[in-house]
BADOBA-25886 format. One line per 3 residues: number of its first residue (from 1); their letters; for each residue z, y, x of N, C-alpha, C. Coordinates in steps of 0.02 Angstrom, whole numbers, padded with zeros to 5 digits. Layout:
// BADOBA-25886
NUM> a> Z:Y:X:Z:Y:X:Z:Y:X | ...
//
This chain:
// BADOBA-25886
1> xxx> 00000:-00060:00042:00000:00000:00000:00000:00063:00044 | -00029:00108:00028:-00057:00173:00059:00018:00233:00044 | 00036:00269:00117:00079:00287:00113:00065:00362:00036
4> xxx> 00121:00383:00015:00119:00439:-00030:00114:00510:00001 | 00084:00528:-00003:00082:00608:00054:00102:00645:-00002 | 00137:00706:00030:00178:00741:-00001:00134:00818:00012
7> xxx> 00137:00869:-00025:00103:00946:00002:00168:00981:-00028 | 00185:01035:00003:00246:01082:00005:00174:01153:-00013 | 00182:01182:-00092:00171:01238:-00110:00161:01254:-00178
10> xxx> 00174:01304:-00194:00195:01340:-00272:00135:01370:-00284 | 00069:01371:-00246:00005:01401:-00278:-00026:01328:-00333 | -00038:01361:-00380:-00069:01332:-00427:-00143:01297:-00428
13> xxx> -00190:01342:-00374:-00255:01327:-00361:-00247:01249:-00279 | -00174:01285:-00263:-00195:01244:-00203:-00178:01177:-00224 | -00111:01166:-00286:-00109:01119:-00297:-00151:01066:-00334
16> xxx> -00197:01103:-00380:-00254:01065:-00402:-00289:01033:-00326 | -00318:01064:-00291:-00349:01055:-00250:-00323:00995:-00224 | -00266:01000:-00207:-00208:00949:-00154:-00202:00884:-00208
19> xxx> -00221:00888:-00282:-00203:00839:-00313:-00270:00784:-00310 | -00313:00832:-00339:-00396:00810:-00349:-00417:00759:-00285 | -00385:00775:-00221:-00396:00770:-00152:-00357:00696:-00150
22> xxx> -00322:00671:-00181:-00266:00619:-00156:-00182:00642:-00135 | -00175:00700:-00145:-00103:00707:-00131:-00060:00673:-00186 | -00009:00619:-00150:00022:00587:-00213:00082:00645:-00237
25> xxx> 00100:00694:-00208:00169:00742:-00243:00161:00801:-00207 | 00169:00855:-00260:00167:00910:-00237:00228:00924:-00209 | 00276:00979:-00176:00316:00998:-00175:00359:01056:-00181
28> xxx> 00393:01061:-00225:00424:01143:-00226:00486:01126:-00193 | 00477:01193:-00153:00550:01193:-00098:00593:01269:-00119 | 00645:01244:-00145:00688:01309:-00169:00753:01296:-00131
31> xxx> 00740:01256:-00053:00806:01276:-00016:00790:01325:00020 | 00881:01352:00006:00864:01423:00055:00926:01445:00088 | 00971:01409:00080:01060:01410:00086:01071:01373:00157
34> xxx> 01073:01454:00209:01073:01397:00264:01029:01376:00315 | 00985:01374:00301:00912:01359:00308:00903:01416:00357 | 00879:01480:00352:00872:01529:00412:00904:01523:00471
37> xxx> 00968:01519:00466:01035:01517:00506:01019:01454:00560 | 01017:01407:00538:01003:01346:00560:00942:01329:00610 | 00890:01353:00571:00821:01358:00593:00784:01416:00628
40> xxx> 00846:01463:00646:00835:01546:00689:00808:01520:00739 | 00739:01566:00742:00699:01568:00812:00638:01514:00782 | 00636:01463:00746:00619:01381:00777:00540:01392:00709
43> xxx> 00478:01401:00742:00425:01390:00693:00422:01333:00641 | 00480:01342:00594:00466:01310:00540:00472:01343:00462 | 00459:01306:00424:00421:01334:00353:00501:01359:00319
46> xxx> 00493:01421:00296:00555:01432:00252:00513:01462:00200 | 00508:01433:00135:00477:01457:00079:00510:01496:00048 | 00483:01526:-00020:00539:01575:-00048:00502:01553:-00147
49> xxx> 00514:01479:-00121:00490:01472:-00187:00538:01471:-00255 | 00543:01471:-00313:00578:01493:-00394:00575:01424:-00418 | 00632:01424:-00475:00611:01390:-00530:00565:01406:-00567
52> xxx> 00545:01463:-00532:00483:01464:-00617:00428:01417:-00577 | 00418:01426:-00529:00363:01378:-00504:00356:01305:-00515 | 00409:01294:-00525:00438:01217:-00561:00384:01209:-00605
55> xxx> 00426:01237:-00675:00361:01259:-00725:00296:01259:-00724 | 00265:01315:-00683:00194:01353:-00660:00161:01277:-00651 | 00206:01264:-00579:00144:01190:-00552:00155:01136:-00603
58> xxx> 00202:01120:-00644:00202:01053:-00663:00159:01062:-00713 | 00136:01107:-00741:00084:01142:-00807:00001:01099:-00775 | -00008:01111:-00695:-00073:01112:-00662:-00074:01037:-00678
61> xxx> -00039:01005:-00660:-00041:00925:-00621:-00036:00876:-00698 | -00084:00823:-00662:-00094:00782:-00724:-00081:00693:-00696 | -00098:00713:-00605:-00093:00624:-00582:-00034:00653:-00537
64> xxx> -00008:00690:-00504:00029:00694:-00451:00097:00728:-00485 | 00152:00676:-00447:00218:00688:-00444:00241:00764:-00434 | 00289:00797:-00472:00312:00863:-00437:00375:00845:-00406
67> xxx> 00394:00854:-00362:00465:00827:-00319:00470:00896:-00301 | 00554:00936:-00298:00577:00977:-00303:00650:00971:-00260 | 00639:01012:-00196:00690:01009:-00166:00758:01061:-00192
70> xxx> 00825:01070:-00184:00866:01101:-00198:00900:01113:-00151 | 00942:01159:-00172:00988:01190:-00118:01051:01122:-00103 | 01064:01136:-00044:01129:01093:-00032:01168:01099:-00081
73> xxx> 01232:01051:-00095:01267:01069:-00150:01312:01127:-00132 | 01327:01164:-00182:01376:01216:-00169:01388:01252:-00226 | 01448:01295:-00230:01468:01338:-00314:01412:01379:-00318
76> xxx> 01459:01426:-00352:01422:01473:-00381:01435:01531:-00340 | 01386:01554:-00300:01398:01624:-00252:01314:01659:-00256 | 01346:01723:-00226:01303:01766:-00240:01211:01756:-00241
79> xxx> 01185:01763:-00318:01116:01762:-00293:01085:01690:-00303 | 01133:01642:-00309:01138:01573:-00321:01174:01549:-00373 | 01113:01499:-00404:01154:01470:-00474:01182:01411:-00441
82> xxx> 01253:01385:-00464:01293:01343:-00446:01252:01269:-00432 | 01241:01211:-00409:01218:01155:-00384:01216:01134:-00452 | 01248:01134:-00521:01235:01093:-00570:01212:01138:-00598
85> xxx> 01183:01183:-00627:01153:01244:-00646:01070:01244:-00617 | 01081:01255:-00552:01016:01237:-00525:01006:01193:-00537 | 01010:01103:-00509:00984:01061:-00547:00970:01041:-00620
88> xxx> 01007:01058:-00656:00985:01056:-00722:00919:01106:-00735 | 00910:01153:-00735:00857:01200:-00725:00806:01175:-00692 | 00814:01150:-00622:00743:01117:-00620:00725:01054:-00663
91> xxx> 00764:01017:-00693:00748:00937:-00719:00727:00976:-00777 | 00746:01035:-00817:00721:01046:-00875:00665:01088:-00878 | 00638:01112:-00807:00575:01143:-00783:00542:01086:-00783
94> xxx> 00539:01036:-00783:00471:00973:-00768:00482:00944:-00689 | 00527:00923:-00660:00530:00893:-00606:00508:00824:-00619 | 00514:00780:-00587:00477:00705:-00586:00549:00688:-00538
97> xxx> 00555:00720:-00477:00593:00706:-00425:00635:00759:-00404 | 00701:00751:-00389:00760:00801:-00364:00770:00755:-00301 | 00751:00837:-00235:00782:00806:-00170:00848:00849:-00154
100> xxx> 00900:00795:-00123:00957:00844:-00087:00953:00848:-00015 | 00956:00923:00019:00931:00905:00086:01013:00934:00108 | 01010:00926:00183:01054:00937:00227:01138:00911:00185
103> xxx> 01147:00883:00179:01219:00843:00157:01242:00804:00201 | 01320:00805:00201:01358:00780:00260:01411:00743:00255 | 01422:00727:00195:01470:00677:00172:01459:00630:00113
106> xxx> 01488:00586:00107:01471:00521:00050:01487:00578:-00030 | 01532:00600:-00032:01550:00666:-00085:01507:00695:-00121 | 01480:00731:-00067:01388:00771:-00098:01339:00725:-00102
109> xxx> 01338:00663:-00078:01294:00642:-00138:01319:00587:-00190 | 01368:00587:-00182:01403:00585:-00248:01407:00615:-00316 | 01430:00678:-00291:01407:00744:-00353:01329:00746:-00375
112> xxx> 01281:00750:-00343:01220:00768:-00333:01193:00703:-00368 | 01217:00648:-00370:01172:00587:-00413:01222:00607:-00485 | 01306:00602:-00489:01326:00633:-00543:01292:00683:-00603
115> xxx> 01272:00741:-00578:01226:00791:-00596:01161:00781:-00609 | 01127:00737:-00574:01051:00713:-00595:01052:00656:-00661 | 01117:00626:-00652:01142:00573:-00712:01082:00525:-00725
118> xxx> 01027:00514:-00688:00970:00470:-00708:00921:00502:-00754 | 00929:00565:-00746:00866:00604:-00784:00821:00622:-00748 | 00797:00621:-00687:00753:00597:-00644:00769:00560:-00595
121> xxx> 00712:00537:-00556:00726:00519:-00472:00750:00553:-00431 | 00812:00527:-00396:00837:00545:-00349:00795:00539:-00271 | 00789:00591:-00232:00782:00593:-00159:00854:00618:-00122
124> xxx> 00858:00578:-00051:00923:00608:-00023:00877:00622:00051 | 00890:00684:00069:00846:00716:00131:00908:00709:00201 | 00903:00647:00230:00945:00642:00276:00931:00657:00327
127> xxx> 00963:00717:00364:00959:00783:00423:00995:00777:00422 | 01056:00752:00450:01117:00779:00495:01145:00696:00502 | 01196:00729:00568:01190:00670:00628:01273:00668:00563
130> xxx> 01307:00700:00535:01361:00665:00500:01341:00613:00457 | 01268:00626:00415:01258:00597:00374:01245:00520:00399 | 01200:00528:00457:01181:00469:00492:01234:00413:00487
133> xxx> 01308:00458:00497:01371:00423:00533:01393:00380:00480 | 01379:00422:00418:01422:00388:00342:01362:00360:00297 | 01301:00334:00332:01243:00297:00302:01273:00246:00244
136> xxx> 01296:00202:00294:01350:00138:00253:01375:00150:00196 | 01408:00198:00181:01451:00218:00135:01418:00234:00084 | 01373:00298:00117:01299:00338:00054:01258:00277:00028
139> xxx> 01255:00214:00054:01205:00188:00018:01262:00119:-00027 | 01309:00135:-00015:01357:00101:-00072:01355:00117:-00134 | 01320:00184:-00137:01309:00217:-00199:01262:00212:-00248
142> xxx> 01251:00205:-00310:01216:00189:-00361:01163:00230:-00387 | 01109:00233:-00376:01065:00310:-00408:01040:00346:-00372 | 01023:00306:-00303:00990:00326:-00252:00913:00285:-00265
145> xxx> 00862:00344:-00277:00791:00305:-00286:00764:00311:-00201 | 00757:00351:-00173:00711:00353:-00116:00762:00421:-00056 | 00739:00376:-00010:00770:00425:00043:00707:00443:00122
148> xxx> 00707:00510:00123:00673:00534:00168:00725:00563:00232 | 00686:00551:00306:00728:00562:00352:00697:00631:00372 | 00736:00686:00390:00712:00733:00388:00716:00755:00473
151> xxx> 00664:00758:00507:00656:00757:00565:00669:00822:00615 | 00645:00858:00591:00689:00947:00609:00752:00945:00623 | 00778:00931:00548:00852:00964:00560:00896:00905:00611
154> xxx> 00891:00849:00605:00918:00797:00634:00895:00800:00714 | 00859:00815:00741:00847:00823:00810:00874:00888:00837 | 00894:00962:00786:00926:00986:00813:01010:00991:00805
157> xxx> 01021:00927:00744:01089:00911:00729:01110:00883:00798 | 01051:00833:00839:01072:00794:00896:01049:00827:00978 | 01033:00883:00954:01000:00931:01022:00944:00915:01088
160> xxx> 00891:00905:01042:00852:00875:01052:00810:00929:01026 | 00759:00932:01099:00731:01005:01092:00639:00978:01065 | 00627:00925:01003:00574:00921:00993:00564:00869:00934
163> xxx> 00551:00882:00891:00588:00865:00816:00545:00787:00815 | 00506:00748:00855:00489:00683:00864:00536:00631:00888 | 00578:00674:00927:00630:00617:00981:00659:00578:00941
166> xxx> 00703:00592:00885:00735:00552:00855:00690:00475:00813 | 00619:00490:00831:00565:00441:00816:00580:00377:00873 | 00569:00426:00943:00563:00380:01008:00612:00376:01012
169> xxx> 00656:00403:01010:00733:00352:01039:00782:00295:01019 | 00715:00294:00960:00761:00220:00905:00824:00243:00848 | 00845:00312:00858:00880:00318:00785:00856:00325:00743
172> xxx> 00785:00344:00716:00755:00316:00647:00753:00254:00652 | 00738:00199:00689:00717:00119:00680:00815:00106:00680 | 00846:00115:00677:00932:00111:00655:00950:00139:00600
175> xxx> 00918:00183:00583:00930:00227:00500:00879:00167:00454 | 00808:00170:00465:00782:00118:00405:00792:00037:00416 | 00818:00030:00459:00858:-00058:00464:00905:-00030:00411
178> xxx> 00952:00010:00406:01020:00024:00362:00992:00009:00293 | 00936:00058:00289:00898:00073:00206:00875:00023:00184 | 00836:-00035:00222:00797:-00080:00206:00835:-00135:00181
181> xxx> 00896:-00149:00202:00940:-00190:00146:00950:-00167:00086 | 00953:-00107:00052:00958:-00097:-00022:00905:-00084:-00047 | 00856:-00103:-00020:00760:-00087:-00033:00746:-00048:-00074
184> xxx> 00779:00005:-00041:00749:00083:-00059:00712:00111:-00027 | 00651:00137:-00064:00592:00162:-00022:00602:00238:00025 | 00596:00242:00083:00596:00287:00127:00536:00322:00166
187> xxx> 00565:00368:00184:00477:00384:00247:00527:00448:00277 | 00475:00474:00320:00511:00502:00369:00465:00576:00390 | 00475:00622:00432:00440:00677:00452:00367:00710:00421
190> xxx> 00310:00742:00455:00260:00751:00418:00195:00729:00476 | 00166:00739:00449:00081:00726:00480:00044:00781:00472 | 00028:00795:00540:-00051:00843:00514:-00123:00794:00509
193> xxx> -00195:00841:00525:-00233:00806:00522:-00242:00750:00588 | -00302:00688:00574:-00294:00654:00636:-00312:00703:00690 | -00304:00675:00754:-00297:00695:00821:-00268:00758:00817
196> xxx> -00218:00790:00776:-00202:00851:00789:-00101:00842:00796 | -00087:00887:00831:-00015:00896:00852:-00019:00858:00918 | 00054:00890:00958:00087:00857:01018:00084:00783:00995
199> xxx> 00099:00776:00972:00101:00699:00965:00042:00686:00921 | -00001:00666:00922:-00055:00646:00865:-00045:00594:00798 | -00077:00640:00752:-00065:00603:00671:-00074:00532:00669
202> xxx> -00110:00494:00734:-00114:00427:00735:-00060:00388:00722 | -00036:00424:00801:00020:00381:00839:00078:00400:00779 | 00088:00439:00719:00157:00443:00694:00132:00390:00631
205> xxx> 00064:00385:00602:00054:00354:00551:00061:00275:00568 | 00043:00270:00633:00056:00205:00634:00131:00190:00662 | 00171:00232:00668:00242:00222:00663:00264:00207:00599
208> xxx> 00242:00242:00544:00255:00225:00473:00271:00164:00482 | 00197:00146:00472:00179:00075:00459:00240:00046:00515 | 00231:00034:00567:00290:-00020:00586:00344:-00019:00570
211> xxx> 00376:00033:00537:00452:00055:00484:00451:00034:00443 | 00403:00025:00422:00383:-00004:00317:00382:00061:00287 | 00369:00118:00320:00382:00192:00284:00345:00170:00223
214> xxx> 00380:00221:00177:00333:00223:00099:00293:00292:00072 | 00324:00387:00118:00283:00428:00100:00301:00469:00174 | 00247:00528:00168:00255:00554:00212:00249:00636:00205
217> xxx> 00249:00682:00218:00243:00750:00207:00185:00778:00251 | 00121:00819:00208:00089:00825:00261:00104:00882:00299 | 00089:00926:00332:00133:00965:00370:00103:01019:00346
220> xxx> 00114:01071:00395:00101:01150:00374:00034:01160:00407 | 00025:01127:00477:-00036:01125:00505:-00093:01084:00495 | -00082:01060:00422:-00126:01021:00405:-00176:01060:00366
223> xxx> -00124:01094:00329:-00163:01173:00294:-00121:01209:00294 | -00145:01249:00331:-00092:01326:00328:-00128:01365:00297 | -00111:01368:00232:-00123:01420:00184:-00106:01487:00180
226> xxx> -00073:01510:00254:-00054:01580:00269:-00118:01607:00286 | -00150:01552:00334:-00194:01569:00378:-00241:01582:00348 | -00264:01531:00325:-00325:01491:00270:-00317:01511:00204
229> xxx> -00366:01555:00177:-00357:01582:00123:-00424:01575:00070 | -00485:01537:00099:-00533:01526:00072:-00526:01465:00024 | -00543:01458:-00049:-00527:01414:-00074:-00573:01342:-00060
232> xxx> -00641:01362:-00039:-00679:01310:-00026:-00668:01284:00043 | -00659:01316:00084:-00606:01283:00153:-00546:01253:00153 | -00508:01266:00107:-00458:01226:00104:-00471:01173:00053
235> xxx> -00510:01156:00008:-00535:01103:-00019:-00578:01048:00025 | -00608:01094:00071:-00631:01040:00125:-00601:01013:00182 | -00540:01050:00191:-00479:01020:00243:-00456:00965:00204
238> xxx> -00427:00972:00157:-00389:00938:00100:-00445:00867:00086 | -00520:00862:00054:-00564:00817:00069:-00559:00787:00137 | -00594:00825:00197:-00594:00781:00247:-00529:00727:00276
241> xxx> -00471:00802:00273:-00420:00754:00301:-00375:00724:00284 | -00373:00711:00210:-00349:00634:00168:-00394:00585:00173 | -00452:00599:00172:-00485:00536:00189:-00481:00500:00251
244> xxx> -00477:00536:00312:-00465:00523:00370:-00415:00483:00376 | -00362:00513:00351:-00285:00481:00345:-00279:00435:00333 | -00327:00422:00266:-00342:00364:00198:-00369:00291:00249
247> xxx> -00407:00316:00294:-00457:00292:00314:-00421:00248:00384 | -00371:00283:00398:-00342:00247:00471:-00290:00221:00456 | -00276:00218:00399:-00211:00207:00350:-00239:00126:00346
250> xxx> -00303:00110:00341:-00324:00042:00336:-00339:-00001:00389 | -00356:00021:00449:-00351:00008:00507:-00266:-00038:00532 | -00185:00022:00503:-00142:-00011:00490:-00127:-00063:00456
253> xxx> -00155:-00056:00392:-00126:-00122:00347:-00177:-00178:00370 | -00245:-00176:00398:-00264:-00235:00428:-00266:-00248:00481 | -00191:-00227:00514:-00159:-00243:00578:-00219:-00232:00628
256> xxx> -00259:-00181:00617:-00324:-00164:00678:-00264:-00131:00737 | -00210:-00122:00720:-00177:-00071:00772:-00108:-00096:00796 | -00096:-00100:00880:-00071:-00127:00888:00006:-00076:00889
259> xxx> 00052:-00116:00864:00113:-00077:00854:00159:-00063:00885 | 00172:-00122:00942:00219:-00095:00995:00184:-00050:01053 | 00120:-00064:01073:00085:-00032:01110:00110:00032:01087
262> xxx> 00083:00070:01017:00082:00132:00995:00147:00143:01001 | 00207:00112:00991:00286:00138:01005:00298:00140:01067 | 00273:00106:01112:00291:00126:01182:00251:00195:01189
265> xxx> 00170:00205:01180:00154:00238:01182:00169:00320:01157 | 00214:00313:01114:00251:00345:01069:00320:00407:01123 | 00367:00342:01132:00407:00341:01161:00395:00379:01238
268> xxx> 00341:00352:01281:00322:00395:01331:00284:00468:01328 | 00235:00471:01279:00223:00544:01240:00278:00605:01238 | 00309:00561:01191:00391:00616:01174:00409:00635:01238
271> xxx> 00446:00572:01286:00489:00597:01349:00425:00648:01396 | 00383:00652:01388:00335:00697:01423:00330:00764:01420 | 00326:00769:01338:00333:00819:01291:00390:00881:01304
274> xxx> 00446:00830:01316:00511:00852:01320:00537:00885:01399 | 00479:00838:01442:00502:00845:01517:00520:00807:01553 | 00558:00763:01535:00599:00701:01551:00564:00672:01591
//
């Protein structure tokens, strides 16, 4: 089975596009608690997306999932509706999927499946090296549909100056051994197009595959829609490079690719990358 690619954006045209194309879930990202602070200095995506966008996109989409990230749990403070407030609001905006990102104890996601009560799918966005610690415990819990490893924050939870390492150094292959006993579907970081990034879209897709990953996120440099503002260009990024993906994606499942090769290969990439 062909992994689920995920697209992170609240434009309405791009999400048609991203759907029509093979994207299995759009994504609205309304974390924002934290998030700057954390991520100061470091080129990554901080959106400034609404619940109304909830709404907006789930109106567009007719085959693709809307999955909807949220703020960490927390009260009610300024500017912010309380964690059960917000989630309720998005599930009654049209979510499909509620993710919780950055959480650090068995507690919060405790509350956080409490509050979703089985009125959608649960995602738990595991970034932080506490969470890593109390895996055991978090997956004792009932109402966990799918868990994504979130590769950013966890490499700089573990100071690790290149958000792949935690790939090569074997603590993802120790996090989805944990998951894979309660056979809950997982996946991990994002992908750009093939041959593109420090590490190439190959070498991480066919990491999937030797994890049993189940989705993946495609990245920002797959389409940067800051950049890229033509709608027929980004329909043809979106064409060419799902198919591409689609296309080497089968190469994996008929074992054309060899897997430890690519993890060693993997593994020496990163430490290169890094300096080491």
């Amino acid at each position: 089975m062909s992994l689920k690619l995920m697209y992170i954006t609240n434009d309405s045209e791009i999400s048609r596009i991203a759907e029509q194309n093979g994207v299995d879930r759009i994504f609205i990202d309304l974390e924002c608690i934290g998030k700057a602070e954390r991520q100061f200095g470091m080129d990554t995506v901080k959106s400034a997306h609404t619940i109304d966008d909830v709404k907006k996109i789930g109106k567009v989409l007719s085959s693709s999932q809307l999955l909807v990230r949220v703020n960490p749990i927390h009260s009610e403070i300024d500017n912010y509706l309380s964690s059960e407030d917000e989630i309720d609001a998005v599930i009654k905006s049209g979510a499909d999927i509620v993710m919780l990102p950055y959480f650090k104890t068995v507690d919060e996601v405790k509350k956080f499946i409490s509050i979703v009560n089985g009125r959608t799918k649960t995602m738990l966005l595991l970034e932080t090296p506490e969470a890593v610690n109390c895996l055991d415990e978090i997956l004792e819990i009932d109402g966990i549909d799918e868990i994504h490893i979130g590769l950013t924050d966890l490499s700089i939870g573990y100071n690790l100056s290149f958000l792949f390492a935690p790939l090569a150094n074997g603590t993802v292959d120790r996090i989805v051994e944990k998951i894979r006993t309660k056979d809950i579907p997982y996946g991990f970081g994002g992908i750009a197009s093939l041959g593109k990034g420090l590490l190439h879209s190959e070498n991480i897709i066919a990491e999937h595959y030797r994890l049993g990953s189940s989705f993946a996120i495609l990245s920002r440099s797959f389409c940067n829609t800051t950049n890229i503002t033509d709608l027929e260009e980004i329909k043809n990024i979106f064409s060419v490079g799902v198919r591409d993906i689609r296309n080497f994606e089968l190469q994996c499942q008929n074992n054309e690719i060899d897997f430890e090769k690519n993890r060693l290969y993997v593994v020496d990439r990163v430490k290169k990358i890094m300096g080491e």
